[in-house]
N, C-alpha and C positions, 0 to 999 in steps of 0.2 A: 503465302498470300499476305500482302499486305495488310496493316493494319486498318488503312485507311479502307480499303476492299471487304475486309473485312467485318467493319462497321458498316458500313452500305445492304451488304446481306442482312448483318440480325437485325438494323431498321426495316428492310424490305421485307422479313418476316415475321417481326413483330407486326407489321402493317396489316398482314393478314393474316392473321389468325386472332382467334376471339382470348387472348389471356386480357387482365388484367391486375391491375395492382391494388392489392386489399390493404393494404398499409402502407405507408414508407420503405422503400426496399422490401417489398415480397410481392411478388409475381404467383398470381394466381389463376390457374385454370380448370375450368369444369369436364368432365368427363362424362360426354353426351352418352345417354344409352347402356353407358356401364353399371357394374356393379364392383365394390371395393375390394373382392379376393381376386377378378380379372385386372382390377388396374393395380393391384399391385404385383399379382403375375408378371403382367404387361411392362413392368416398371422396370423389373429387375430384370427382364428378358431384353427390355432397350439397351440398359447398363452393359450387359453382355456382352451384347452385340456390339458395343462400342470398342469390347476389349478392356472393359474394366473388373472390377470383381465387387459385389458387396460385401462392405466389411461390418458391416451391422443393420439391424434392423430391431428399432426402439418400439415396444408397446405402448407408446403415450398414452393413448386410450384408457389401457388396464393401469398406468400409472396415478393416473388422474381418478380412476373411479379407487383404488387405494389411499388416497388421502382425501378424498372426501371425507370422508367422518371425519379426520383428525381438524380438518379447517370448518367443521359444522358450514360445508356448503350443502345445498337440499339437492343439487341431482350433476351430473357430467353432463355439458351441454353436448358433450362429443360421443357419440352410436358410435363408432369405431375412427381410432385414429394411430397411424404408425408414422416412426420417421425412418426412410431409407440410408444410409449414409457412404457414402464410396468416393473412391479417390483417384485420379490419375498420377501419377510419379512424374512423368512428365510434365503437366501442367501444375502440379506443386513446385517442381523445380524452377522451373518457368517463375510464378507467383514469388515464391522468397527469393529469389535473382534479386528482384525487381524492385520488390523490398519485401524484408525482413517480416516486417507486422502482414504482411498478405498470409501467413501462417493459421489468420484467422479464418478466413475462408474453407481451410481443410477442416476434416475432411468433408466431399459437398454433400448435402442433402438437400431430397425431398422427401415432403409429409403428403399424407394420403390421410383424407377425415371425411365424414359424412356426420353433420349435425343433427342432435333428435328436433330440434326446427324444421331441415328440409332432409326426410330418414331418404328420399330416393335420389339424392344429389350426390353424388360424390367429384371432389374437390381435390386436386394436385397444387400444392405451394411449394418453392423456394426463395431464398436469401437472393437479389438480383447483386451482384459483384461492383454494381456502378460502371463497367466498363470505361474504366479510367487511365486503363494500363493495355497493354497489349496480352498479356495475359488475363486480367480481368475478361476482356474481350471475350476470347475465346474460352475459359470459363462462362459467363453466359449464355452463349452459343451453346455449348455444349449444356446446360442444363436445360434449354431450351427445344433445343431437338430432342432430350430423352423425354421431355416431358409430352410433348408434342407424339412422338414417333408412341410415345407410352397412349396416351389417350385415341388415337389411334386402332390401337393392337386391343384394347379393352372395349371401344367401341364393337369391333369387330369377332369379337364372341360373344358367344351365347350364352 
């Protein structure tokens, strides 16, 4: 597929669907109806399906409530929160072709959090690649449907 075809899609699906952007470069989406052990199930089950494998999965969460005391902060705004992390070979290969510094994009994640502000929200974010490249492209894309295909699949249990 073209690039140019290709960019036509992830605008026409970004158009509909409810993500948005909680910062500068991060792409954030709510997980109607879910709960944080189904959408992270859901998460890795997307990854799968794509034919990828995870190759980590960060406790942020337990990270963060571990240095609290050391930085005398009073509580983790964050009820639970992990980072996913997985990689395609192919589209890393693609990526440092293309240039070298796209190396930073590996390997892709997302994070999965629910804040003690809103304890019955849970939240999917990733890094948006800027789609500046042809592989950027399809890197977003593809963070986009597992997240999408993820909120989805976690909606969808019980």
């Amino acid at each position: 597929m073209s690039c140019f075809f290709s960019l036509l899609l992830l605008i026409f699906l970004l158009a509909r669907i409810d993500c948005s952007h909680a910062a500068d470069g991060v792409v954030s989406r709510v997980v109607e109806a879910g709960d944080f052990r189904s959408t992270h199930e859901a998460l890795v089950e997307a990854v799968e399906a794509e034919g990828l494998i995870v190759g980590a999965v960060i406790p942020f969460g337990r990270m963060l409530d571990r240095t609290a005391g050391a930085l005398e902060a009073e509580m983790n705004p964050l009820v639970e929160a992990e980072i996913v992390q997985f990689c395609s070979a192919g589209l890393a290969w693609q990526m440092v072709v293309e240039d070298p510094g796209q190396i930073a994009f590996c390997p892709l994640s997302v994070a999965i959090y629910v804040t003690a502000a809103e304890p019955g929200r849970v939240t999917m974010v990733y890094r948006s690649t800027g789609g500046a490249t042809p592989a950027r492209i399809k890197a977003e894309a593809l963070l986009f449907r597992l997240v999408e295909r993820a909120a989805e699949l976690a909606r969808l249990r019980w």
